[in-house]
Backbone as ProteinMPNN parsed JSONL, in Angstrom:
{"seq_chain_A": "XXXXXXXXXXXXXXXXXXXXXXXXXXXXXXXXXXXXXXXXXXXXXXXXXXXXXXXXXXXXXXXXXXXXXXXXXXXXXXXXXXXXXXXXXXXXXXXXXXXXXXXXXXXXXXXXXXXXXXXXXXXXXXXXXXXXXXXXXXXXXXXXXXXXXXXXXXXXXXXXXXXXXXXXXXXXXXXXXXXXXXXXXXXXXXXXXXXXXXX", "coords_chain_A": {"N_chain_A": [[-55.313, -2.57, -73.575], [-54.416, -2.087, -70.581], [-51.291, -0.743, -68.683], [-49.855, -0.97, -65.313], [-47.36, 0.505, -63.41], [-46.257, 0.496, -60.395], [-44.173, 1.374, -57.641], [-43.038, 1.322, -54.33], [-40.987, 2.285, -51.7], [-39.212, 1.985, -48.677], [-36.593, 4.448, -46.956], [-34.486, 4.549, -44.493], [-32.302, 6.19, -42.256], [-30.285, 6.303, -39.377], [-28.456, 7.365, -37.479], [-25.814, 7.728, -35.208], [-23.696, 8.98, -33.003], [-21.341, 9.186, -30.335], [-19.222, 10.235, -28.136], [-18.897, 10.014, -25.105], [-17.52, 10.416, -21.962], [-16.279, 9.779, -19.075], [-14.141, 11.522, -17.409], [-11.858, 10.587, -15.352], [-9.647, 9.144, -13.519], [-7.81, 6.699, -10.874], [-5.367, 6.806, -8.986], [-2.79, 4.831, -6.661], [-1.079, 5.785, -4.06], [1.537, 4.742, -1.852], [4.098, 5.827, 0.536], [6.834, 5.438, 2.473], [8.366, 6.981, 4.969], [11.23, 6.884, 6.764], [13.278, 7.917, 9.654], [16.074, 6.895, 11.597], [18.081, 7.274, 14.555], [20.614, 6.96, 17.113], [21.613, 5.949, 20.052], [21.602, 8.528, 21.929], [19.91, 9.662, 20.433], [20.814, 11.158, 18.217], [20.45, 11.926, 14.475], [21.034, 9.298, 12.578], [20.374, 8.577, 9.719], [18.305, 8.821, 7.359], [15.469, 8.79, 5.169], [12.958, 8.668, 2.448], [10.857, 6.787, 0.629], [9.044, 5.036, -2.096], [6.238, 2.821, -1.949], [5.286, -0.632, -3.383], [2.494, -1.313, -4.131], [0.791, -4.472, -3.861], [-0.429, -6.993, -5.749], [-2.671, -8.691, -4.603], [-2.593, -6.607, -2.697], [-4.282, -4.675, -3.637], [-6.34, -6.456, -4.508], [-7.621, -6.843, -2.04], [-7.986, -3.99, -0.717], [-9.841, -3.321, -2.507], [-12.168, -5.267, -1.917], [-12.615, -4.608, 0.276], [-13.447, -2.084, 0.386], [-15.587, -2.414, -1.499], [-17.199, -4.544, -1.374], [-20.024, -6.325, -0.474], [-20.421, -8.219, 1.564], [-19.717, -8.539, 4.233], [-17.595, -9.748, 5.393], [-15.044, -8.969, 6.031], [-12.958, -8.459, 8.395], [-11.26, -5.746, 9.831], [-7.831, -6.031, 10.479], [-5.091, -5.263, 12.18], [-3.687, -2.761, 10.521], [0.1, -4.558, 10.311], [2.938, -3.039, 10.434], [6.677, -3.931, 9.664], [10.055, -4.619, 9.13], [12.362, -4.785, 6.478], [14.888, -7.411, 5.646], [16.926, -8.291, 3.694], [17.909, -7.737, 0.503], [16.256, -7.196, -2.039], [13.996, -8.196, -5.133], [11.303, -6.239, -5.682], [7.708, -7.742, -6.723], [4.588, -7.74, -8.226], [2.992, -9.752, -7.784], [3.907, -10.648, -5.333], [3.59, -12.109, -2.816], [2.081, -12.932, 1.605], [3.349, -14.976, 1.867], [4.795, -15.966, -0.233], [6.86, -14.059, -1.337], [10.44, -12.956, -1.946], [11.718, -11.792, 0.335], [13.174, -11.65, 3.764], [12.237, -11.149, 6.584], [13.522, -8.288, 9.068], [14.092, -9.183, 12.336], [15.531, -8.321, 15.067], [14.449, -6.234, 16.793], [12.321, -4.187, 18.986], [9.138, -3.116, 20.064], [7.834, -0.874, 21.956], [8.692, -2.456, 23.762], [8.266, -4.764, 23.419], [9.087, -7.694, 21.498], [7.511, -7.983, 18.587], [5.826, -6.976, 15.738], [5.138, -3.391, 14.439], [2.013, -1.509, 14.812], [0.046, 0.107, 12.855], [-1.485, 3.045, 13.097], [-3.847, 4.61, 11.496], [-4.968, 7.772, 10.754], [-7.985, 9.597, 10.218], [-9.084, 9.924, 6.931], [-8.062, 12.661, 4.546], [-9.15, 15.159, 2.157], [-8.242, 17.51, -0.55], [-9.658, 18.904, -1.658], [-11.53, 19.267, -4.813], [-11.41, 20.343, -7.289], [-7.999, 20.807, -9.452], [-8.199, 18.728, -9.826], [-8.68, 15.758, -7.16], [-6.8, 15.154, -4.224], [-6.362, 12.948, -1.366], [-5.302, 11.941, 1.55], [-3.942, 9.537, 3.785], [-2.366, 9.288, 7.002], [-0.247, 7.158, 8.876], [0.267, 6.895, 12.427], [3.658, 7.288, 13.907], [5.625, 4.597, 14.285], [7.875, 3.105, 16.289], [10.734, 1.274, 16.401], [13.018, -0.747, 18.347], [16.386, -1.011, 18.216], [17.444, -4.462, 18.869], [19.946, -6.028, 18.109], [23.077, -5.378, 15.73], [22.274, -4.863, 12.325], [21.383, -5.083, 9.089], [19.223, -3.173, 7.409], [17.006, -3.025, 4.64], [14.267, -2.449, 4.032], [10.884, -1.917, 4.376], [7.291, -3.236, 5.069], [3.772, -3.635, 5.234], [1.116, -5.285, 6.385], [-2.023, -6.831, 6.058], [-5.314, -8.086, 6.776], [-7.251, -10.6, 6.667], [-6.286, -12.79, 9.475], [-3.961, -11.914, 9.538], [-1.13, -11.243, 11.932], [0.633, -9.765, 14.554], [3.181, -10.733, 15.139], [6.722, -11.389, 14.744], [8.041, -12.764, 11.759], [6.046, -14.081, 11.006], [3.929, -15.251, 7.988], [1.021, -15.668, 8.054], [-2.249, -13.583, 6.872], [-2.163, -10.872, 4.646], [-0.187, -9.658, 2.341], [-0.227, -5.85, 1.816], [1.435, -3.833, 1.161], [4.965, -2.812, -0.224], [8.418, -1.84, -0.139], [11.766, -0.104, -0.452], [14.699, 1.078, 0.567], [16.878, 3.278, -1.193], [19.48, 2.633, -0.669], [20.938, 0.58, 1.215], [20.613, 0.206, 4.767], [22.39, 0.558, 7.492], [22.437, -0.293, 11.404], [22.351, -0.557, 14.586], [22.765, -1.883, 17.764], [20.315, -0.453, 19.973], [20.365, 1.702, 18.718], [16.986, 3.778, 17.325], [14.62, 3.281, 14.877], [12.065, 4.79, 13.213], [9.169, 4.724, 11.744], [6.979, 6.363, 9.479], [3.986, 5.305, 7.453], [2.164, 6.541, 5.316], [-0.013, 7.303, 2.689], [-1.789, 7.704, -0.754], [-4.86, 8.873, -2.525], [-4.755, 9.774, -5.837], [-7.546, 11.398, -8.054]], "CA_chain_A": [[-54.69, -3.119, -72.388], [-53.699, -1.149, -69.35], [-50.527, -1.149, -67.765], [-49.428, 0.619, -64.656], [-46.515, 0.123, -62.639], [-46.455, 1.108, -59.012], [-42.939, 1.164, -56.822], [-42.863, 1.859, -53.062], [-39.503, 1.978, -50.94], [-39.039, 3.185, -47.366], [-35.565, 4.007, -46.469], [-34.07, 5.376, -43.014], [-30.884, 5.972, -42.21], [-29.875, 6.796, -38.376], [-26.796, 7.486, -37.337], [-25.933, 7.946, -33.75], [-22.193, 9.41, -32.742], [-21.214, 9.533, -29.25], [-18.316, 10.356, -27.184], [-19.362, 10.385, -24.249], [-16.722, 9.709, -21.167], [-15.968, 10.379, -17.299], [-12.488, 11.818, -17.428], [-11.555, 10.302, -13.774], [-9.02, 8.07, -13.052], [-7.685, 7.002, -9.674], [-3.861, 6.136, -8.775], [-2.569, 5.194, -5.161], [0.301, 5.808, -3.961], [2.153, 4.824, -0.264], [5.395, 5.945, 0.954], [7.48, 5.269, 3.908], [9.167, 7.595, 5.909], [12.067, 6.171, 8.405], [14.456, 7.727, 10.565], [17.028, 6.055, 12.696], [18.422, 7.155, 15.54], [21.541, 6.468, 17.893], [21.218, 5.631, 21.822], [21.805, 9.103, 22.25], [19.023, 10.371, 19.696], [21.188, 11.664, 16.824], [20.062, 11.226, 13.647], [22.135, 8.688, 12.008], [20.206, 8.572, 8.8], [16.593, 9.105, 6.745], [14.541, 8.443, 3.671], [11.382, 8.464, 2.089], [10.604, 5.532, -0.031], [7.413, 4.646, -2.322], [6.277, 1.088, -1.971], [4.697, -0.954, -4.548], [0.737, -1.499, -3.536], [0.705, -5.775, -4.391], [-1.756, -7.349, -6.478], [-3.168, -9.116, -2.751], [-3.046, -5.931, -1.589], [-4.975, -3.735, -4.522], [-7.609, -6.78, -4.237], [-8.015, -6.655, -0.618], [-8.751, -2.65, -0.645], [-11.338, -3.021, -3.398], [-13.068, -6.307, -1.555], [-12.705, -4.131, 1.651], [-14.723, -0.783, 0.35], [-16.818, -2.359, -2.527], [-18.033, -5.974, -1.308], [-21.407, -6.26, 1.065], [-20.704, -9.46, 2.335], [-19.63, -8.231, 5.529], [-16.485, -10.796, 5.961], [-13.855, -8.424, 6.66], [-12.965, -7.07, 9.85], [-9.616, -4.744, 9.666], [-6.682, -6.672, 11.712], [-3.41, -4.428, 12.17], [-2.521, -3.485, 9.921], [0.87, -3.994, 11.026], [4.375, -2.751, 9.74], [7.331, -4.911, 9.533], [11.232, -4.255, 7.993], [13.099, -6.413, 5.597], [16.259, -7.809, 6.429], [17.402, -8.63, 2.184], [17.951, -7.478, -0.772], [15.102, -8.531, -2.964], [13.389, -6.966, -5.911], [9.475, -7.17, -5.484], [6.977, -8.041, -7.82], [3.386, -7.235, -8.155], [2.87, -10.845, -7.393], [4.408, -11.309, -4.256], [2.252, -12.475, -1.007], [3.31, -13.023, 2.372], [4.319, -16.825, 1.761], [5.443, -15.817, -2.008], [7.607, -13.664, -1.534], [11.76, -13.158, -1.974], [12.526, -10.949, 1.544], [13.193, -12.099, 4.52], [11.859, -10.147, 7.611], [13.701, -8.646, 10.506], [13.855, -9.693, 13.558], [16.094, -7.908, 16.043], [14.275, -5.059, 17.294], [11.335, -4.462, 19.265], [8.245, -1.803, 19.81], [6.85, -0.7, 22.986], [9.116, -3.228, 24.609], [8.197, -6.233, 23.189], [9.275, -8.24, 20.155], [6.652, -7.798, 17.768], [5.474, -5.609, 14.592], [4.486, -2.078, 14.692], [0.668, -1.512, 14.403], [-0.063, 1.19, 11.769], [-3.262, 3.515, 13.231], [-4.338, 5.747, 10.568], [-5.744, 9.161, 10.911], [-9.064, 9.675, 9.315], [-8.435, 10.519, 5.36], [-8.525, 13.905, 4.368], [-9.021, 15.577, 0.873], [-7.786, 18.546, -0.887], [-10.97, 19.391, -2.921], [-12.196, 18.613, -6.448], [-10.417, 21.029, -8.391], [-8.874, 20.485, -10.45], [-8.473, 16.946, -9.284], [-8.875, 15.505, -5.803], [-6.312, 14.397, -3.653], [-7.067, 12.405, -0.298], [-4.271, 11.231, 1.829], [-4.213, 9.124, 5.061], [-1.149, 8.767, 7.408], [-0.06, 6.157, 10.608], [0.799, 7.609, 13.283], [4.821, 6.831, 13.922], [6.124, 3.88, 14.77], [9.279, 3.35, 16.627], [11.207, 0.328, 16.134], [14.581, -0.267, 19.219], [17.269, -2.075, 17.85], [18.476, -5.079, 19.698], [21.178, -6.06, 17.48], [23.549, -4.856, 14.714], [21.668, -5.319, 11.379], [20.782, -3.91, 8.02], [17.675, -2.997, 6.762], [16.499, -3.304, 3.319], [12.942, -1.627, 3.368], [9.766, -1.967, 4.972], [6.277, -3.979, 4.184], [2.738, -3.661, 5.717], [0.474, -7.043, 6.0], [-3.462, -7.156, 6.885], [-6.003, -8.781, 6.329], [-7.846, -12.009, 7.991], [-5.428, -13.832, 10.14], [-2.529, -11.102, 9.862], [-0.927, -10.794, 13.429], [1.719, -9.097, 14.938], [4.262, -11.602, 15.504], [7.747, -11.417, 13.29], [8.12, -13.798, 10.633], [4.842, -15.299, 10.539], [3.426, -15.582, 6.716], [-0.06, -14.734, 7.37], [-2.549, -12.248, 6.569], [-2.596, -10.692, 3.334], [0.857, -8.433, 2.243], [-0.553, -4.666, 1.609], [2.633, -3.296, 0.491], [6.378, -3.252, 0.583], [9.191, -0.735, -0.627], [13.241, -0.738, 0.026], [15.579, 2.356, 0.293], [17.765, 3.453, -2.249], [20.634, 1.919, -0.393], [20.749, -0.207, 1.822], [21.023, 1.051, 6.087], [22.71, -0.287, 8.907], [21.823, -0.394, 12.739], [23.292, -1.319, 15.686], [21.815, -2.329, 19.254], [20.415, 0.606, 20.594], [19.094, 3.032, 17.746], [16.006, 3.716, 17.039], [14.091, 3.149, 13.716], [10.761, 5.822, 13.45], [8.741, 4.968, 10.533], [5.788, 6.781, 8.982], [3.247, 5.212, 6.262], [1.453, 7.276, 4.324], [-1.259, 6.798, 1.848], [-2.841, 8.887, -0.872], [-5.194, 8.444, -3.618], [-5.299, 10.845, -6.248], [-8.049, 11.748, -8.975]], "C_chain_A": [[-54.045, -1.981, -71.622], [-52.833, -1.813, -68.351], [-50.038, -0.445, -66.698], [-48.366, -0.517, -63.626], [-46.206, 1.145, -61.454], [-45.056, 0.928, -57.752], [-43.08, 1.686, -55.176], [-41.699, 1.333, -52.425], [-39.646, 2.648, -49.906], [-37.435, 2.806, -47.303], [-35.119, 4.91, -45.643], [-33.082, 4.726, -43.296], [-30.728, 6.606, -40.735], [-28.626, 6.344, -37.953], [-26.593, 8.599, -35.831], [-24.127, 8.296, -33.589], [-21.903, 9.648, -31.533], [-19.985, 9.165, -28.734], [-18.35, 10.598, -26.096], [-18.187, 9.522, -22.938], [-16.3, 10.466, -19.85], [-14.464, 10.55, -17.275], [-12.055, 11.499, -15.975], [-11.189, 9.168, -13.793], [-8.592, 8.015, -11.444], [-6.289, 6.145, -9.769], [-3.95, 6.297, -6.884], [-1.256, 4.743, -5.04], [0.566, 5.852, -2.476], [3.521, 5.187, -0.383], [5.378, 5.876, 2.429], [8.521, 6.196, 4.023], [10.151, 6.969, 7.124], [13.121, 7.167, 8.819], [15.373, 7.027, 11.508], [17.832, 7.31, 13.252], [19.544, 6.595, 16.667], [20.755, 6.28, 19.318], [21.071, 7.407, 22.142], [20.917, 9.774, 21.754], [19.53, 11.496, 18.774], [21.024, 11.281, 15.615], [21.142, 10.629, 12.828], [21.712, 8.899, 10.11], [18.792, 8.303, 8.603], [16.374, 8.829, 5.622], [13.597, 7.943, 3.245], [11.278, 7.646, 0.846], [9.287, 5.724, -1.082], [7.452, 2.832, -2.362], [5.56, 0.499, -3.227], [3.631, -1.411, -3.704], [0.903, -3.471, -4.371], [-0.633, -6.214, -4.851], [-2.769, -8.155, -5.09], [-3.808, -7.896, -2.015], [-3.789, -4.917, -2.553], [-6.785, -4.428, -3.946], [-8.174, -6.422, -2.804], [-8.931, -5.023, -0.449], [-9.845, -2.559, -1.736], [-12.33, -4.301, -2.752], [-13.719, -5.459, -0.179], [-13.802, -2.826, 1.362], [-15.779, -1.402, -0.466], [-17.724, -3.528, -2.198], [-19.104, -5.412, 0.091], [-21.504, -7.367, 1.832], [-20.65, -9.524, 3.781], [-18.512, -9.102, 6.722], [-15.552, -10.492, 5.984], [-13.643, -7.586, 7.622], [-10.765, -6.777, 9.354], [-8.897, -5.603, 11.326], [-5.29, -5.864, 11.166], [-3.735, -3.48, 12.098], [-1.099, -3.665, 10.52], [2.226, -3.557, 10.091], [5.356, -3.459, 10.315], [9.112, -4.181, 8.883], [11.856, -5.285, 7.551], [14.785, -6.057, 6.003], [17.235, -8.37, 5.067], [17.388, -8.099, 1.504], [16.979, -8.42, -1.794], [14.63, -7.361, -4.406], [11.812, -7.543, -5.854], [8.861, -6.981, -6.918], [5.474, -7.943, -7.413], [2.958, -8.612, -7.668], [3.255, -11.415, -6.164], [3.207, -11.232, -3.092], [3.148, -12.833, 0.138], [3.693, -14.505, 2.74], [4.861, -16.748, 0.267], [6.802, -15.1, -2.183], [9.374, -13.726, -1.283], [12.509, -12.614, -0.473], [12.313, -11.928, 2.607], [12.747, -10.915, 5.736], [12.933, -9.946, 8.789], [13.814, -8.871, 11.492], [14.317, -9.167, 14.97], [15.747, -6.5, 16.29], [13.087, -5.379, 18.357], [10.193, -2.979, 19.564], [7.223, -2.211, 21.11], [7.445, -1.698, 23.837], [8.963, -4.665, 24.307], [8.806, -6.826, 21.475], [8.088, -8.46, 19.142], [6.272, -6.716, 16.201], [4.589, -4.665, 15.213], [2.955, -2.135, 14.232], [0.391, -0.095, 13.774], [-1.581, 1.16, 12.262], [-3.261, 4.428, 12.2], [-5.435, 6.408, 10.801], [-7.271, 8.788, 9.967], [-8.573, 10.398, 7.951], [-8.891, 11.854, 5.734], [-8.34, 14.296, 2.967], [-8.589, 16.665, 0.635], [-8.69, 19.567, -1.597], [-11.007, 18.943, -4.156], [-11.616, 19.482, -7.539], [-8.955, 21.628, -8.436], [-8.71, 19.2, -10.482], [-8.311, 16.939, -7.636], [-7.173, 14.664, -5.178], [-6.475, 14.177, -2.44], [-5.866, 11.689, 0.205], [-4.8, 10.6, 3.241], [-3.09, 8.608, 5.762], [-1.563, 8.072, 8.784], [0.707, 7.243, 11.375], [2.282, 6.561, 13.515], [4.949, 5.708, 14.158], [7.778, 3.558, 15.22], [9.806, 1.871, 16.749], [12.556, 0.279, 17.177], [15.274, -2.026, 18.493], [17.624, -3.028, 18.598], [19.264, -5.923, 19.411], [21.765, -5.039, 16.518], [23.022, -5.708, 13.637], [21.96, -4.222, 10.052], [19.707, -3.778, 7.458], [17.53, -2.532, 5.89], [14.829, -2.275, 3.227], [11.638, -1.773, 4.618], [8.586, -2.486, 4.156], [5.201, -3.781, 5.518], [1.875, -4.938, 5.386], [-0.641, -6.595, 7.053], [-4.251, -7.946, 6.517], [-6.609, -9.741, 7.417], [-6.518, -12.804, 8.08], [-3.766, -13.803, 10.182], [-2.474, -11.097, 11.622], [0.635, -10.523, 13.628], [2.879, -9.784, 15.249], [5.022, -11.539, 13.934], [7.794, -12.593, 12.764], [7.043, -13.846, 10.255], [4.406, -14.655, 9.204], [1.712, -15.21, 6.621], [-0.708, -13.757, 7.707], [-2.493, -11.925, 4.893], [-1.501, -9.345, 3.0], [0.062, -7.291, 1.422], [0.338, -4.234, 0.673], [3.981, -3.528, 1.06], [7.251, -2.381, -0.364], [10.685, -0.83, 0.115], [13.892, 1.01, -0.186], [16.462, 1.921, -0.92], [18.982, 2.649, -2.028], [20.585, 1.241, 1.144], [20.942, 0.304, 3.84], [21.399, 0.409, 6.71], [22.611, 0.616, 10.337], [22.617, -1.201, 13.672], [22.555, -1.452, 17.411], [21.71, -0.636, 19.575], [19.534, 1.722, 20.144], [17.624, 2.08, 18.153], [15.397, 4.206, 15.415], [12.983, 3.922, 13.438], [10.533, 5.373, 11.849], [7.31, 5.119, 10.614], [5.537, 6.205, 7.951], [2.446, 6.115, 6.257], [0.857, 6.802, 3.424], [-2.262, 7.893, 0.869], [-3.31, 8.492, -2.456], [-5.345, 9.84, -4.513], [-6.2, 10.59, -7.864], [-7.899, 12.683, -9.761]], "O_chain_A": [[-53.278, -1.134, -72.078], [-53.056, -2.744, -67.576], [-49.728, 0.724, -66.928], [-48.491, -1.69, -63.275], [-45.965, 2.344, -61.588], [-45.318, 0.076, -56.903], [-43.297, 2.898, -55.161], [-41.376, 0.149, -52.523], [-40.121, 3.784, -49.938], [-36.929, 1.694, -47.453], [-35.284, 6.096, -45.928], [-32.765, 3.704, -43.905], [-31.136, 7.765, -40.811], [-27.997, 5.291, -38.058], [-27.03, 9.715, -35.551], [-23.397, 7.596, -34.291], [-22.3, 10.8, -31.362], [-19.591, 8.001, -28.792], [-17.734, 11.63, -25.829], [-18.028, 8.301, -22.946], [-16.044, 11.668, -19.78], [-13.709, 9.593, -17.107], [-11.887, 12.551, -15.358], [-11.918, 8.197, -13.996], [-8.873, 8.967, -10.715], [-6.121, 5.115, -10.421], [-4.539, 7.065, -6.124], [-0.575, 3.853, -5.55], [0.039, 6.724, -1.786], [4.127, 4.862, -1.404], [4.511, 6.093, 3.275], [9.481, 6.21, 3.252], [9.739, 6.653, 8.24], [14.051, 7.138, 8.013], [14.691, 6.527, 12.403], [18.183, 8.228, 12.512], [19.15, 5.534, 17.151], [19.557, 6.449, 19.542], [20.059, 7.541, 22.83], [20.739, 10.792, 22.422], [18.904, 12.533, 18.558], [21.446, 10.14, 15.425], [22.072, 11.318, 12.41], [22.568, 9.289, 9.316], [18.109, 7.696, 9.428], [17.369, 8.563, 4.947], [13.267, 6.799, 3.558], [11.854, 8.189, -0.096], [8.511, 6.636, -0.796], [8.297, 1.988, -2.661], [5.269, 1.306, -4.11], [3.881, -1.882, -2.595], [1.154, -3.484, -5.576], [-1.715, -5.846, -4.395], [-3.872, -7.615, -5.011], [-4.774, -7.82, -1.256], [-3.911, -3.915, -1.848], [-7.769, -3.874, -3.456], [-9.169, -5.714, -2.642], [-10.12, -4.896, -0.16], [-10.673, -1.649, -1.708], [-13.462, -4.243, -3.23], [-14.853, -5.567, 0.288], [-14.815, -2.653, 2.041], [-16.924, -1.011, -0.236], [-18.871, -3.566, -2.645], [-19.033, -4.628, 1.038], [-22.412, -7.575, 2.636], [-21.305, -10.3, 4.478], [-18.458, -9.179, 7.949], [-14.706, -11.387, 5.974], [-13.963, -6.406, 7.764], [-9.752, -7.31, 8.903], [-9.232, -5.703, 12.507], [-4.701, -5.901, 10.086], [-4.142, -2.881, 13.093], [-0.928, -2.833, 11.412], [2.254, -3.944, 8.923], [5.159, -3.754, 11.494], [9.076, -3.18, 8.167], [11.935, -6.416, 8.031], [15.478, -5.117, 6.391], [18.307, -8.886, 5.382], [16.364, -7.438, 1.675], [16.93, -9.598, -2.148], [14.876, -6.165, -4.563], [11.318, -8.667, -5.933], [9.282, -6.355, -7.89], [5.199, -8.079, -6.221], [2.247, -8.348, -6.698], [2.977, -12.586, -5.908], [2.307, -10.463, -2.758], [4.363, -13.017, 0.074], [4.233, -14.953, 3.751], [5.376, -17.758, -0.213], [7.676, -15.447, -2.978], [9.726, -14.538, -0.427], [13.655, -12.951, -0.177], [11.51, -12.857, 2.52], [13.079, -9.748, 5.528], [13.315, -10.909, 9.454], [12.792, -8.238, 11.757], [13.661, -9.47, 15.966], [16.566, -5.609, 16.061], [12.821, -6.548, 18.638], [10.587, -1.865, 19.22], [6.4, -3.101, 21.324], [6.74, -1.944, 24.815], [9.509, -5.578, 24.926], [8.807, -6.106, 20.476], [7.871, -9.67, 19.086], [6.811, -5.619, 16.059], [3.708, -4.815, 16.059], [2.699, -2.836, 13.253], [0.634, 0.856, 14.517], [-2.468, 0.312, 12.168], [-2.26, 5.144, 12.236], [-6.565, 5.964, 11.006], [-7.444, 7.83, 9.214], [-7.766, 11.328, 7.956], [-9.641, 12.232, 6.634], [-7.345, 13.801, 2.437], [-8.375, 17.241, 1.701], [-8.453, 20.715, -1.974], [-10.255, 18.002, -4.409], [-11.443, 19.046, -8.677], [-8.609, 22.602, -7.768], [-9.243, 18.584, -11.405], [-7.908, 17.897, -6.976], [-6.62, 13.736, -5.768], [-6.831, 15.227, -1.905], [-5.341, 10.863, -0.542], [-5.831, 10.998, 3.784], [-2.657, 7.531, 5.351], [-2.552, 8.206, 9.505], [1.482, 8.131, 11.017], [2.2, 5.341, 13.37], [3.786, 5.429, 14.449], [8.725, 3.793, 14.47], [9.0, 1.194, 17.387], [13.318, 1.226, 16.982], [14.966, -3.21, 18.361], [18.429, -2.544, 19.394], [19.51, -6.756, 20.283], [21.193, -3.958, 16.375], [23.119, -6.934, 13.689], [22.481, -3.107, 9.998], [19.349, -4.8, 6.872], [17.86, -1.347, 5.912], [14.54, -1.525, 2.294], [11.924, -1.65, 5.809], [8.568, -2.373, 2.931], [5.646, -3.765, 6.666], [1.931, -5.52, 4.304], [-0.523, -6.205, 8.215], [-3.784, -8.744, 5.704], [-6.497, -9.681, 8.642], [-5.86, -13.304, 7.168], [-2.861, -14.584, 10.473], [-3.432, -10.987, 12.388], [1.577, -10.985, 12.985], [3.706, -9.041, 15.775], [4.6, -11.578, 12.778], [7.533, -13.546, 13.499], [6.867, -13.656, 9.051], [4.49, -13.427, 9.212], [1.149, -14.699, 5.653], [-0.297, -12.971, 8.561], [-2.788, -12.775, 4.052], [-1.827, -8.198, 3.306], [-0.359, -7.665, 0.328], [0.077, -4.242, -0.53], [4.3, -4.064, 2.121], [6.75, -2.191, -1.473], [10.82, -1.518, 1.127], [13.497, 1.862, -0.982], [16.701, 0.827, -1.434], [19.519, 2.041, -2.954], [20.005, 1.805, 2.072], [21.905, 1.071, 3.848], [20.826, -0.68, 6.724], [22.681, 1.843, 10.409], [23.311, -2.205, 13.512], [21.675, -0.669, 17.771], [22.61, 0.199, 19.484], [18.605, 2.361, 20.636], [17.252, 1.016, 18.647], [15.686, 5.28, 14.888], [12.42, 2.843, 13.256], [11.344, 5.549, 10.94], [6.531, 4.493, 11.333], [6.454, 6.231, 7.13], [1.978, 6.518, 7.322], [1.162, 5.631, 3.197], [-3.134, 8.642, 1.309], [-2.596, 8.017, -3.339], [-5.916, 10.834, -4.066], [-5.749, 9.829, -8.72], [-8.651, 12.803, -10.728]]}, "name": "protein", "num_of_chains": 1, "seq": "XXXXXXXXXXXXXXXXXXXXXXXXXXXXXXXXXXXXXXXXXXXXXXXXXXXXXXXXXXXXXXXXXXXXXXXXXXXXXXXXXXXXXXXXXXXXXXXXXXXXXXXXXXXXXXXXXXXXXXXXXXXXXXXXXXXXXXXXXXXXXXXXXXXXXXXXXXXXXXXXXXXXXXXXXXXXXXXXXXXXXXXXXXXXXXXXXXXXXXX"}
């Protein structure tokens, strides 16, 4: 009797390891610039702010560069100042939120919000990261009461418009001085936004 015993095995082993990753993040950051102003054009007082970018207003700028639908046209934007003490929240919109807007000034002669034009961006180059900023050209704000002002907020979007108070539109951003300023009939308010993304 013949016996034979015959075994076959295949065995693989692959093994794959990869780290592979795009070191590039992107942060954005606005600040406001204001001066004020007496009747006489002395500076009463200044300060540069950063605002908080709102969850409204993060979506909006990523619907606005990345979507193809073709259902946003740019209205304003315009700029605005708060008239409260509030603390903001990434959540706030412009019917959500705690500030009150205000009201006693005007721009260019009329009672209305400032319209924020922005320059064409500009970059710094690629190494060893990029930065790209984009500023409004001034806006001048004339007092026509005694007030205090709390901060400043930008609002665009569909069915933002230049009239104070009103709720819509879509709040961009909004930011408050360190301490609080007062105003009196007469000054003048000058504020710069600014805008810059960096990689």
């Amino acid at each position: 009797m013949h016996k034979e015993h015959s075994g076959f095995g295949d065995n693989a082993v692959a093994t794959l390891q990869a780290n592979a990753s795009i070191p590039e993040g992107m942060g954005i950051e606005g600040f406001y610039k204001v001066e004020c102003r007496d009747a006489q054009g002395n500076l009463k007082w200044d300060e540069e702010f950063p605002n908080l970018v709102v969850a409204v207003g993060k979506q909006l700028l990523l619907d606005t560069l990345l979507r193809t639908s073709g259902t946003y046209t740019t209205v304003g934007p315009f700029l605005g100042l708060i008239n409260n003490s509030t603390t903001f929240a990434a959540a706030d919109t412009m019917t959500s939120k705690t500030w009150t807007e205000l009201t006693t000034y005007t721009v260019g002669g009329s009672a209305v919000r400032g319209t924020a034009v922005f320059a064409a961006a500009s970059s710094s180059g690629t190494t060893p990261s990029n930065v790209t900023t984009s500023t409004a050209t001034a806006i001048t704000y004339t007092m026509t009461g005694s007030a205090t002002v709390y901060g400043c907020f930008l609002v665009t979007g569909s069915g933002a418009v230049s009239t104070i108070s009103s709720t819509a539109g879509t709040l961009y951003s909004e930011g408050n001085f360190s301490t609080a300023k007062t105003v009196t009939s007469g000054d003048t308010v000058t504020v710069t936004y600014s805008t810059t993304a960096t990689s």
